[in-house]
mmCIF file of the N, C-alpha and C atoms, coordinates in Angstrom:
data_MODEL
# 
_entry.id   MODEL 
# 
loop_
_atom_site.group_PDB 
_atom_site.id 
_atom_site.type_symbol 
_atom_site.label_atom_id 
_atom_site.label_alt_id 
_atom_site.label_comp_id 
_atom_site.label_asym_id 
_atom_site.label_entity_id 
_atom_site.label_seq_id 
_atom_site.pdbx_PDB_ins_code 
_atom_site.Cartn_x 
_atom_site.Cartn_y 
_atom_site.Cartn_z 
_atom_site.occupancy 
_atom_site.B_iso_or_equiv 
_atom_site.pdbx_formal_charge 
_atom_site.auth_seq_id 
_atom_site.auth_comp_id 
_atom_site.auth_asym_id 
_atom_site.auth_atom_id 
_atom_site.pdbx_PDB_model_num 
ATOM 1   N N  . UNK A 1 1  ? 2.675   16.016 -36.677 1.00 0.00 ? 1  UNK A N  1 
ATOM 2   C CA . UNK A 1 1  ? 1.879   16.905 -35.864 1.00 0.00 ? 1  UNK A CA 1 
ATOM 3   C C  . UNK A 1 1  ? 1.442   16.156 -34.606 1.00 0.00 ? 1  UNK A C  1 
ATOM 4   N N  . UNK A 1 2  ? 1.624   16.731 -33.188 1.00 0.00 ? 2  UNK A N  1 
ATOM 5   C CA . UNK A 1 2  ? 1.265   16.220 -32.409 1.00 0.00 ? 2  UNK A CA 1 
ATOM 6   C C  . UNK A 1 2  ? -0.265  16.415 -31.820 1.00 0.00 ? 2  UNK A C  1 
ATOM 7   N N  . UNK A 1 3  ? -0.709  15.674 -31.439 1.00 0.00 ? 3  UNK A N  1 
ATOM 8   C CA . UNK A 1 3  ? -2.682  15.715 -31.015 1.00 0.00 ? 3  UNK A CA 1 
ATOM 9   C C  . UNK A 1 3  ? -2.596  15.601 -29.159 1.00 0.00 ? 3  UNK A C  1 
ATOM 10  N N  . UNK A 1 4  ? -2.883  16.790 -29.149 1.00 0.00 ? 4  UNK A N  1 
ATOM 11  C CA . UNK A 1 4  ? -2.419  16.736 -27.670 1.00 0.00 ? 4  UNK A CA 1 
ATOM 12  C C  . UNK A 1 4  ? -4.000  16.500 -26.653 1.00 0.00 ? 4  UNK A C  1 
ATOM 13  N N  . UNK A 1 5  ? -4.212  15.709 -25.452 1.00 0.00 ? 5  UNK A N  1 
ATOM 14  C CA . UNK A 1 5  ? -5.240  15.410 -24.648 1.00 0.00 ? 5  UNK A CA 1 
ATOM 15  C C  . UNK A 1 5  ? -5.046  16.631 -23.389 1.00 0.00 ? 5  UNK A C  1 
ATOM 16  N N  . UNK A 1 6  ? -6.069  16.415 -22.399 1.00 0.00 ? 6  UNK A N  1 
ATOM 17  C CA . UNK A 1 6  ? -5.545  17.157 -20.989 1.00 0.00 ? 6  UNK A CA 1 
ATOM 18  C C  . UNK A 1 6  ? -5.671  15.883 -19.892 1.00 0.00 ? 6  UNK A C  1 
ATOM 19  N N  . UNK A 1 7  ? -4.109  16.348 -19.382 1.00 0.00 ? 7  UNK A N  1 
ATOM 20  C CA . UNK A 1 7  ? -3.795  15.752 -18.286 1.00 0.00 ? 7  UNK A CA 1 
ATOM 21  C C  . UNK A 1 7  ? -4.530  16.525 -17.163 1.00 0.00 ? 7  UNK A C  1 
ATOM 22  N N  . UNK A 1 8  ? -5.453  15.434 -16.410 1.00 0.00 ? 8  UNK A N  1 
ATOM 23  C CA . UNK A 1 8  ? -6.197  15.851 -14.940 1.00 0.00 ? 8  UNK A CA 1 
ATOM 24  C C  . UNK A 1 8  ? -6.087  14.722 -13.898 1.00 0.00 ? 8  UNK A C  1 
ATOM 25  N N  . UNK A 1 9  ? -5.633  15.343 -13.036 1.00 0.00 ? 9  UNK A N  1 
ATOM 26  C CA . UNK A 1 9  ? -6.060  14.373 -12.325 1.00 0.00 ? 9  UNK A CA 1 
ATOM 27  C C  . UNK A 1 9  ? -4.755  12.671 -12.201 1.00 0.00 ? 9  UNK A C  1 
ATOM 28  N N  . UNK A 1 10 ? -3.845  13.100 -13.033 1.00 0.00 ? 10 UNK A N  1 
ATOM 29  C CA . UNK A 1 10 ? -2.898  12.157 -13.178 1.00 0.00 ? 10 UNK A CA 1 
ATOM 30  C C  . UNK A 1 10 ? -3.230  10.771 -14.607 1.00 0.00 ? 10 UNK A C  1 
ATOM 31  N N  . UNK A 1 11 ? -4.029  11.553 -15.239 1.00 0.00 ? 11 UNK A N  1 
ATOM 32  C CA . UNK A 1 11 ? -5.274  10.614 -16.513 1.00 0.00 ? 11 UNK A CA 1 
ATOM 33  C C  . UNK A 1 11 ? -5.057  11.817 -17.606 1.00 0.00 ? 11 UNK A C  1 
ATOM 34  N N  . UNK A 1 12 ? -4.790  11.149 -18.678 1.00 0.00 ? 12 UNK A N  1 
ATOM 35  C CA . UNK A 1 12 ? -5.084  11.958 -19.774 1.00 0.00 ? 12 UNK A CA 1 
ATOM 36  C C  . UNK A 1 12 ? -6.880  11.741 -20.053 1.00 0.00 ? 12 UNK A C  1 
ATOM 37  N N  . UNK A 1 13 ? -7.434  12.628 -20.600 1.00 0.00 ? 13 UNK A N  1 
ATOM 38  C CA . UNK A 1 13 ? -8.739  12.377 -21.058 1.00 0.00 ? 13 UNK A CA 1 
ATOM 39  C C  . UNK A 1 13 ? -9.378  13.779 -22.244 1.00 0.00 ? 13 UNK A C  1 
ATOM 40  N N  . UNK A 1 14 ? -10.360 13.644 -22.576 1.00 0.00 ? 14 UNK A N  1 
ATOM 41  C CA . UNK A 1 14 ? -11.137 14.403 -23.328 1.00 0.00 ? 14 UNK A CA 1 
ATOM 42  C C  . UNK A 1 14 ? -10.867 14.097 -24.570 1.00 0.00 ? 14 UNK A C  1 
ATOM 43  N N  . UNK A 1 15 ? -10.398 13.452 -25.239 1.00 0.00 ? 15 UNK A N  1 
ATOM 44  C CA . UNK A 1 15 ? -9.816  13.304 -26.598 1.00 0.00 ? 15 UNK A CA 1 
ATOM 45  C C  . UNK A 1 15 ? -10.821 13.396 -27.473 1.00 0.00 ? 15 UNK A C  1 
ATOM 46  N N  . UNK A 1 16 ? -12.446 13.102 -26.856 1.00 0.00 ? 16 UNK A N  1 
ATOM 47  C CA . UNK A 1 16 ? -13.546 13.465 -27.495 1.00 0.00 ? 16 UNK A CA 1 
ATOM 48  C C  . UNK A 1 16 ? -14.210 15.158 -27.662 1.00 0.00 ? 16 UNK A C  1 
ATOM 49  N N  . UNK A 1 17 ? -13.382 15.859 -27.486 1.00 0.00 ? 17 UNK A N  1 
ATOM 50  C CA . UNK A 1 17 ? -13.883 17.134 -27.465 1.00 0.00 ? 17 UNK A CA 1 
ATOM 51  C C  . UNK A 1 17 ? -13.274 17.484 -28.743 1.00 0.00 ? 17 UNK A C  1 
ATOM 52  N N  . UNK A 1 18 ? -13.529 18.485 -29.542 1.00 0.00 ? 18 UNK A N  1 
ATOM 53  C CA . UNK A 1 18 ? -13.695 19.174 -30.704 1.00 0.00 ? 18 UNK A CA 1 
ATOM 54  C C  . UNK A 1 18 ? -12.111 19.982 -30.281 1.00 0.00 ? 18 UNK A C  1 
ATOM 55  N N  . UNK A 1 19 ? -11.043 19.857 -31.100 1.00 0.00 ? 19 UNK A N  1 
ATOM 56  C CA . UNK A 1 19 ? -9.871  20.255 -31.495 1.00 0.00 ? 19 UNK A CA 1 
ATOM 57  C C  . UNK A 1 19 ? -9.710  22.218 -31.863 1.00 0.00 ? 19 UNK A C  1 
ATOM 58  N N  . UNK A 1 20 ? -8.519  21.762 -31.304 1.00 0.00 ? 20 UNK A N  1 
ATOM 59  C CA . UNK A 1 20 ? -8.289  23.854 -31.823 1.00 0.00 ? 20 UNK A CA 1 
ATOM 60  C C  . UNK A 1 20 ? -6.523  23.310 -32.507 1.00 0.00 ? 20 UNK A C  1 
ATOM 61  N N  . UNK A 1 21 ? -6.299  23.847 -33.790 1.00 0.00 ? 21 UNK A N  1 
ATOM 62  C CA . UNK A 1 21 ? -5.157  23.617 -34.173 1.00 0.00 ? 21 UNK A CA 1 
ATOM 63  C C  . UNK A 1 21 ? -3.959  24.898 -33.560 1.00 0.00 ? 21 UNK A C  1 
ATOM 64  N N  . UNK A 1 22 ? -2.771  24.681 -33.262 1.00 0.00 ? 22 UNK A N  1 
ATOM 65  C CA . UNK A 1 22 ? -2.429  25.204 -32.442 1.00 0.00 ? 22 UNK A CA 1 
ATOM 66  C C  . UNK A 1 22 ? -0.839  25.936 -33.642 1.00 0.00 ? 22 UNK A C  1 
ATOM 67  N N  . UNK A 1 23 ? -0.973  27.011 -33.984 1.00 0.00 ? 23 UNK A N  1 
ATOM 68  C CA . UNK A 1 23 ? 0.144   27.322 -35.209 1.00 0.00 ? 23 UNK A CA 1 
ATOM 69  C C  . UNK A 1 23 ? 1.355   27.698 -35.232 1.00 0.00 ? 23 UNK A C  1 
ATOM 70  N N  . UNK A 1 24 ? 2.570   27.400 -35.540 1.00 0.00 ? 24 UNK A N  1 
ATOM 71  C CA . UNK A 1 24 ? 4.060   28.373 -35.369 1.00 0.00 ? 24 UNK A CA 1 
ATOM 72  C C  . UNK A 1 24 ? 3.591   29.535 -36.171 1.00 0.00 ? 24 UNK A C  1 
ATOM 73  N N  . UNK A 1 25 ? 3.485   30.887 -35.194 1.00 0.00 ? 25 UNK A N  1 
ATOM 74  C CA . UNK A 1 25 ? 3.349   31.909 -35.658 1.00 0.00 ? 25 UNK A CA 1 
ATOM 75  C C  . UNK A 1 25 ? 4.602   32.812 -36.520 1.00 0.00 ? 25 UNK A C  1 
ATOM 76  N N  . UNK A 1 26 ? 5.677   32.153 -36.853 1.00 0.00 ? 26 UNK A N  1 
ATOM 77  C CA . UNK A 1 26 ? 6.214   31.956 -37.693 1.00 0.00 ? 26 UNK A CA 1 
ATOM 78  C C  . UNK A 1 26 ? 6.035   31.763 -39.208 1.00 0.00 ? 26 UNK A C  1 
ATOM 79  N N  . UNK A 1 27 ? 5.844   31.016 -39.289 1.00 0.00 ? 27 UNK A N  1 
ATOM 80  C CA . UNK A 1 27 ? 5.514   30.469 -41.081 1.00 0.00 ? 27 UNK A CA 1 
ATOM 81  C C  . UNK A 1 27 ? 4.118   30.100 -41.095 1.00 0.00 ? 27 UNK A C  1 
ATOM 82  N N  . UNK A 1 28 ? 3.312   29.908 -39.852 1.00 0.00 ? 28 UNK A N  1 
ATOM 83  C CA . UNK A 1 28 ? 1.481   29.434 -40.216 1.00 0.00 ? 28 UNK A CA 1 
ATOM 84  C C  . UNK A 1 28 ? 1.567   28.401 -39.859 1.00 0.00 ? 28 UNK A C  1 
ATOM 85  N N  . UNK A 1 29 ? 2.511   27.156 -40.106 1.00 0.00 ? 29 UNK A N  1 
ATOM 86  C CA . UNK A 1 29 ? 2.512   25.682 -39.924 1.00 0.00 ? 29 UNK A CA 1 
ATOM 87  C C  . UNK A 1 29 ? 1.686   25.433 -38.630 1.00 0.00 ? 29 UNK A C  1 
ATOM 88  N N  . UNK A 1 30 ? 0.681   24.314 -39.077 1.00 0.00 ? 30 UNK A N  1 
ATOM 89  C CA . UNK A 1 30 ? -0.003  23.882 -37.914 1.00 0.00 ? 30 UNK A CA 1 
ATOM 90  C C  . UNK A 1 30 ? 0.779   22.814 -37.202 1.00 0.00 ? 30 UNK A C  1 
ATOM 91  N N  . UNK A 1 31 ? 1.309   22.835 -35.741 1.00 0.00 ? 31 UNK A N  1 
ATOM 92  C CA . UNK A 1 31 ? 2.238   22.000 -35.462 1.00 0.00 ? 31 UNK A CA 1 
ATOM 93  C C  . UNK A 1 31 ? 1.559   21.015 -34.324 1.00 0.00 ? 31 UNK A C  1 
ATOM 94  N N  . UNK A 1 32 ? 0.307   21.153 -33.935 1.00 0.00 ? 32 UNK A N  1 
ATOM 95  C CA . UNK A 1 32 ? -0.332  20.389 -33.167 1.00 0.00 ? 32 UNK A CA 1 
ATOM 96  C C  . UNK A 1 32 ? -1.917  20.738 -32.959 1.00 0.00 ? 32 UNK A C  1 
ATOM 97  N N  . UNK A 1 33 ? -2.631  19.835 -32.172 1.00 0.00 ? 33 UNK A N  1 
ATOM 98  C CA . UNK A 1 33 ? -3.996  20.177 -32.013 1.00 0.00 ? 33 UNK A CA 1 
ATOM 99  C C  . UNK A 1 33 ? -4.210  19.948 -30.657 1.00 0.00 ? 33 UNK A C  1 
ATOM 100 N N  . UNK A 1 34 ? -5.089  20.689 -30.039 1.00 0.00 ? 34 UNK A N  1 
ATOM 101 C CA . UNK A 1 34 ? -5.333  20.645 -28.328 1.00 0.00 ? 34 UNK A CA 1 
ATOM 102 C C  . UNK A 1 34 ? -7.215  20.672 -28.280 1.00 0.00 ? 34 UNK A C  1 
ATOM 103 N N  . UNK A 1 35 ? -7.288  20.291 -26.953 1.00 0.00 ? 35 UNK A N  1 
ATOM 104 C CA . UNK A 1 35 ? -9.120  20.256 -26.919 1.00 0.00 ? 35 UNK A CA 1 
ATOM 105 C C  . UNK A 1 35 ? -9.482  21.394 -26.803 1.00 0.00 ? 35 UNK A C  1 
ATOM 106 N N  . UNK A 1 36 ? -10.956 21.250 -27.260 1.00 0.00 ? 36 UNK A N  1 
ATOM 107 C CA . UNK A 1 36 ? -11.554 22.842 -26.995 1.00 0.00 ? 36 UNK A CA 1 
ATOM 108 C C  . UNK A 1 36 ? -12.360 22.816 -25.838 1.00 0.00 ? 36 UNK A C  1 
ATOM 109 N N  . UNK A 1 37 ? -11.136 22.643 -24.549 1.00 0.00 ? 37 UNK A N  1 
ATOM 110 C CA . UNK A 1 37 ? -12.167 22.527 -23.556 1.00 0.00 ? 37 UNK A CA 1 
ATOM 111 C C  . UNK A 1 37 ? -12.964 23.682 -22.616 1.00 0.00 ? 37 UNK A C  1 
ATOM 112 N N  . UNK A 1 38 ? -13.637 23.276 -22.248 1.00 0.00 ? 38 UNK A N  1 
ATOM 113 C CA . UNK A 1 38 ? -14.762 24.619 -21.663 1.00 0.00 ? 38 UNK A CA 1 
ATOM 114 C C  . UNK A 1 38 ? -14.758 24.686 -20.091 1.00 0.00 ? 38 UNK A C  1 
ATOM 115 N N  . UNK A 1 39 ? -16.016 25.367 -19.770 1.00 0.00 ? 39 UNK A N  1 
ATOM 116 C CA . UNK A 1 39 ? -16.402 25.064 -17.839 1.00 0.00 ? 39 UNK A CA 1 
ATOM 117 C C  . UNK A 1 39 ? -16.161 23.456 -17.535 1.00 0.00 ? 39 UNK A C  1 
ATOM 118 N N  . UNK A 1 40 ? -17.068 22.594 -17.881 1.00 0.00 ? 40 UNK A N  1 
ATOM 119 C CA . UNK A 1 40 ? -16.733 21.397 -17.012 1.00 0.00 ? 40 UNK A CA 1 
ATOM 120 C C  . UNK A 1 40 ? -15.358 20.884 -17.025 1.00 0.00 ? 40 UNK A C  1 
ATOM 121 N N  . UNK A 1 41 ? -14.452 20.906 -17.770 1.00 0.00 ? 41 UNK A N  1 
ATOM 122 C CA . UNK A 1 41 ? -12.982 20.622 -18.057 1.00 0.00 ? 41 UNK A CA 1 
ATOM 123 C C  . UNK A 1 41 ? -12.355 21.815 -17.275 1.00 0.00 ? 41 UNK A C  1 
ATOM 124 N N  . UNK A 1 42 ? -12.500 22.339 -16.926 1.00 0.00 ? 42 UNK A N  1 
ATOM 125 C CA . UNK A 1 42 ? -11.497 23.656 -16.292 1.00 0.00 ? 42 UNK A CA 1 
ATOM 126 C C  . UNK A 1 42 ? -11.877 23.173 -14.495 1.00 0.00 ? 42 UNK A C  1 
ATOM 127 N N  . UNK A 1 43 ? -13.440 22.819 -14.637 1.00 0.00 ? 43 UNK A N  1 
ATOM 128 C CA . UNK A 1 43 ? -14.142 22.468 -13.188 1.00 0.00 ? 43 UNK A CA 1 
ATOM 129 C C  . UNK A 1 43 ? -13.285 21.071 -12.860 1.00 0.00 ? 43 UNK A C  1 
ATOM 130 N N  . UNK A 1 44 ? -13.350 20.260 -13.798 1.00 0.00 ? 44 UNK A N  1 
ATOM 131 C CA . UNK A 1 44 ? -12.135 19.008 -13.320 1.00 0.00 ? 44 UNK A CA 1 
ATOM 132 C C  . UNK A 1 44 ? -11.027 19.508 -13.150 1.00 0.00 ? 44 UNK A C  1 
ATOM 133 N N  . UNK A 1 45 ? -10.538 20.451 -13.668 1.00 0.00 ? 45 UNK A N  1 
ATOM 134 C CA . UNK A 1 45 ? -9.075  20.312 -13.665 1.00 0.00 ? 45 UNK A CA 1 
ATOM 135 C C  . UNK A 1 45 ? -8.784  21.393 -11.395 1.00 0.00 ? 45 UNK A C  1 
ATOM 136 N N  . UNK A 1 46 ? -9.348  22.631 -11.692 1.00 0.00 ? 46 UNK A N  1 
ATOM 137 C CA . UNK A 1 46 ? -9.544  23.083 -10.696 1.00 0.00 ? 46 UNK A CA 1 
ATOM 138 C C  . UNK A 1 46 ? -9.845  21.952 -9.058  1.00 0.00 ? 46 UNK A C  1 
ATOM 139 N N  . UNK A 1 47 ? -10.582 21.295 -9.536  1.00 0.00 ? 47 UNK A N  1 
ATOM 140 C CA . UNK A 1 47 ? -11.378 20.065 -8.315  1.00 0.00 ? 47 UNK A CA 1 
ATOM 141 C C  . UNK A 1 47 ? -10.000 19.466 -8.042  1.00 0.00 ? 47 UNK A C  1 
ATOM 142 N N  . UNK A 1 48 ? -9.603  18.402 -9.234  1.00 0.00 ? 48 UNK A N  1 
ATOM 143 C CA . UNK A 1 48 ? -8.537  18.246 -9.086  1.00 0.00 ? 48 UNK A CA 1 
ATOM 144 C C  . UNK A 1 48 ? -7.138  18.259 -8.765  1.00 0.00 ? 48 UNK A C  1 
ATOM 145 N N  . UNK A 1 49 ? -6.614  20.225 -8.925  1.00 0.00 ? 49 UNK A N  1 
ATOM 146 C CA . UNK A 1 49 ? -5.949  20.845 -8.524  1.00 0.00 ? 49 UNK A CA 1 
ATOM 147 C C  . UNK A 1 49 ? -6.036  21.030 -6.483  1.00 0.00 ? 49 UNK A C  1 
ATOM 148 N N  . UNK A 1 50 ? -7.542  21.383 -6.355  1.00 0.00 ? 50 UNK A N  1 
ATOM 149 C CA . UNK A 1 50 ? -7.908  21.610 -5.007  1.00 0.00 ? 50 UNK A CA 1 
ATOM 150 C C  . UNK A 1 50 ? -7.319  20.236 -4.255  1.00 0.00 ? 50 UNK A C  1 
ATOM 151 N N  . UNK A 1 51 ? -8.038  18.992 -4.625  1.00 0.00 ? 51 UNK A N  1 
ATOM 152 C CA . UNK A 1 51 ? -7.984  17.671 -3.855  1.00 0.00 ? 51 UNK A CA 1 
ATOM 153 C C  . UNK A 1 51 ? -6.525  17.448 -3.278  1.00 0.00 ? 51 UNK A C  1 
ATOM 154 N N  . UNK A 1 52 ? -5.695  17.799 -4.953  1.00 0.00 ? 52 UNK A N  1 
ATOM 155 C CA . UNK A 1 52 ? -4.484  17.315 -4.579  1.00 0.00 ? 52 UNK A CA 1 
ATOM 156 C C  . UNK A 1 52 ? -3.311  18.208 -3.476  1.00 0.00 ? 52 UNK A C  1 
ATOM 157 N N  . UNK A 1 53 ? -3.372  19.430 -3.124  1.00 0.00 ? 53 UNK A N  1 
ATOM 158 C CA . UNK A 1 53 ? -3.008  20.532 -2.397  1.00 0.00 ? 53 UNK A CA 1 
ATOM 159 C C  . UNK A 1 53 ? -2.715  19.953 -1.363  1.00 0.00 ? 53 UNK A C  1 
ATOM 160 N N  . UNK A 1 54 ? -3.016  19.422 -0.644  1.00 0.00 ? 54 UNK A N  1 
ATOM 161 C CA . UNK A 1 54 ? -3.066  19.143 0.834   1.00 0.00 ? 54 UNK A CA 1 
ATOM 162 C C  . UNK A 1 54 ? -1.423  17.916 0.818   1.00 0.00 ? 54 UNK A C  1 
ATOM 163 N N  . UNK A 1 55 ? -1.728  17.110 0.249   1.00 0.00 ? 55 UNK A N  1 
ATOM 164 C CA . UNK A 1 55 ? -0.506  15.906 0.162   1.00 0.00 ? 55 UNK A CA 1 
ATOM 165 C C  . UNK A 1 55 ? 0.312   17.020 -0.726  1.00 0.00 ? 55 UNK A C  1 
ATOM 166 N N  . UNK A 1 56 ? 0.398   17.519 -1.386  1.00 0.00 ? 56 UNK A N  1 
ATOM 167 C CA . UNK A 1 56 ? 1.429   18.570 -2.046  1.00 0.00 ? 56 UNK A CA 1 
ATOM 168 C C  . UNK A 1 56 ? 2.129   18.973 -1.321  1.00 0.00 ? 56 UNK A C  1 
ATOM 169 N N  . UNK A 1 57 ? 1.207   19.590 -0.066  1.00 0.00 ? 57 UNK A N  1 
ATOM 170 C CA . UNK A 1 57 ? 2.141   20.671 0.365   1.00 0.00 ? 57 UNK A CA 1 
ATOM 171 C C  . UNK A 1 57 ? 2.651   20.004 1.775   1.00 0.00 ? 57 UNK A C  1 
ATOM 172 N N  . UNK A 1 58 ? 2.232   18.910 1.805   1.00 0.00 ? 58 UNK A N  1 
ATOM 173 C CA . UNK A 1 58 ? 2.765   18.381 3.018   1.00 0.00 ? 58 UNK A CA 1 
ATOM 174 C C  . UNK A 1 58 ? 4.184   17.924 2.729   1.00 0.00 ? 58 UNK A C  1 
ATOM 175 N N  . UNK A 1 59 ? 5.136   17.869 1.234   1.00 0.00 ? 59 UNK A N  1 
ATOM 176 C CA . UNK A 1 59 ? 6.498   17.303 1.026   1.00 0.00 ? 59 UNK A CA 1 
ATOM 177 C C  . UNK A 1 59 ? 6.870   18.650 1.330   1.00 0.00 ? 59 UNK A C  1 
ATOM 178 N N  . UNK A 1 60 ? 8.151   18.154 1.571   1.00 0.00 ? 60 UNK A N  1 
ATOM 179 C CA . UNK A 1 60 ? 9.564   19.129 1.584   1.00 0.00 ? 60 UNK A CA 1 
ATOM 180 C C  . UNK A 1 60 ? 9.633   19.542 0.552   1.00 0.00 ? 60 UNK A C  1 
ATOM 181 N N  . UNK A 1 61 ? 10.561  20.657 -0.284  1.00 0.00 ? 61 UNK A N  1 
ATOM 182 C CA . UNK A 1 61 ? 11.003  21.125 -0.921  1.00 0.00 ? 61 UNK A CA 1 
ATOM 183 C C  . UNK A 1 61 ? 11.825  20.089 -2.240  1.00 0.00 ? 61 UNK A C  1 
ATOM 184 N N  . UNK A 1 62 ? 12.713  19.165 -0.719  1.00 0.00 ? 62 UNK A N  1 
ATOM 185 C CA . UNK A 1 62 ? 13.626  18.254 -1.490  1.00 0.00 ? 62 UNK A CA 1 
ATOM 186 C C  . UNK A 1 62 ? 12.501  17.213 -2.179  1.00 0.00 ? 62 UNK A C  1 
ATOM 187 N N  . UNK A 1 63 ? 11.102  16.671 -1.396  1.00 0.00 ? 63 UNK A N  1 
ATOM 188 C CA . UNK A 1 63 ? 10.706  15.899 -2.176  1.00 0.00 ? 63 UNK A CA 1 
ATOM 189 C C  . UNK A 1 63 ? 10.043  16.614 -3.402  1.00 0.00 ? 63 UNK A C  1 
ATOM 190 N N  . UNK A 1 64 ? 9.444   17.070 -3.282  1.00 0.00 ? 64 UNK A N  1 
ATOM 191 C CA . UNK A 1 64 ? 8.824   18.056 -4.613  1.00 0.00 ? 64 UNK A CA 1 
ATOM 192 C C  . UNK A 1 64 ? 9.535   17.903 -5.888  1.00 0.00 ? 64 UNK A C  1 
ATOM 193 N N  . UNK A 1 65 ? 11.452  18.226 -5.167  1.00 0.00 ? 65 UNK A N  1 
ATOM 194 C CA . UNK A 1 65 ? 11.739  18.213 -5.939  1.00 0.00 ? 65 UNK A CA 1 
ATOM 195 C C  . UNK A 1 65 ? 12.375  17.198 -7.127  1.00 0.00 ? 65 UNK A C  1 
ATOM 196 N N  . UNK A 1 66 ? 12.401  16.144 -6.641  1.00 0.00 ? 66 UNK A N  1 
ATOM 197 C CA . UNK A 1 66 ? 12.532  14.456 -6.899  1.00 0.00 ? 66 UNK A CA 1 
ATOM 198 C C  . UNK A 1 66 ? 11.367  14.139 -7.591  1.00 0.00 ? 66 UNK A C  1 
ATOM 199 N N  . UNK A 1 67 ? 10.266  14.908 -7.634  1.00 0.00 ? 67 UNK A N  1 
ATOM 200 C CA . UNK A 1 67 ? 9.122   14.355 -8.325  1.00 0.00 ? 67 UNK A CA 1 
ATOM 201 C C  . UNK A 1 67 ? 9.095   15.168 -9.916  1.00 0.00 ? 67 UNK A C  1 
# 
């Protein structure tokens, strides 16, 4: 089973937040766990998202796409 963190910011983090098991709706099998993250985790991730926009959009297409 994989225990999955959130990537922000180019950093995994939160690994201290309280887990949601995540199921193959298939057979039930729990096949991983993710954070139960809330406002301030969505507020990093958003901030984060914002900061980085500007150098984003300044590549070409071709670099974008190399990354």
């Amino acid at each position: 089973m994989k225990d999955y963190g959130m990537f922000v910011n180019g950093e995994w983090s939160d690994f201290n937040l309280d887990k949601i098991e995540v199921k193959n709706p298939a057979n039930g099998e729990i096949v991983a766990t993710v954070p139960n993250g809330g406002t301030a985790e969505a507020k990093k991730a958003v901030d984060a998202a914002y900061h980085a926009l500007k150098g984003w959009s300044a590549l070409s297409v071709y670099e974008r796409s190399e990354l």
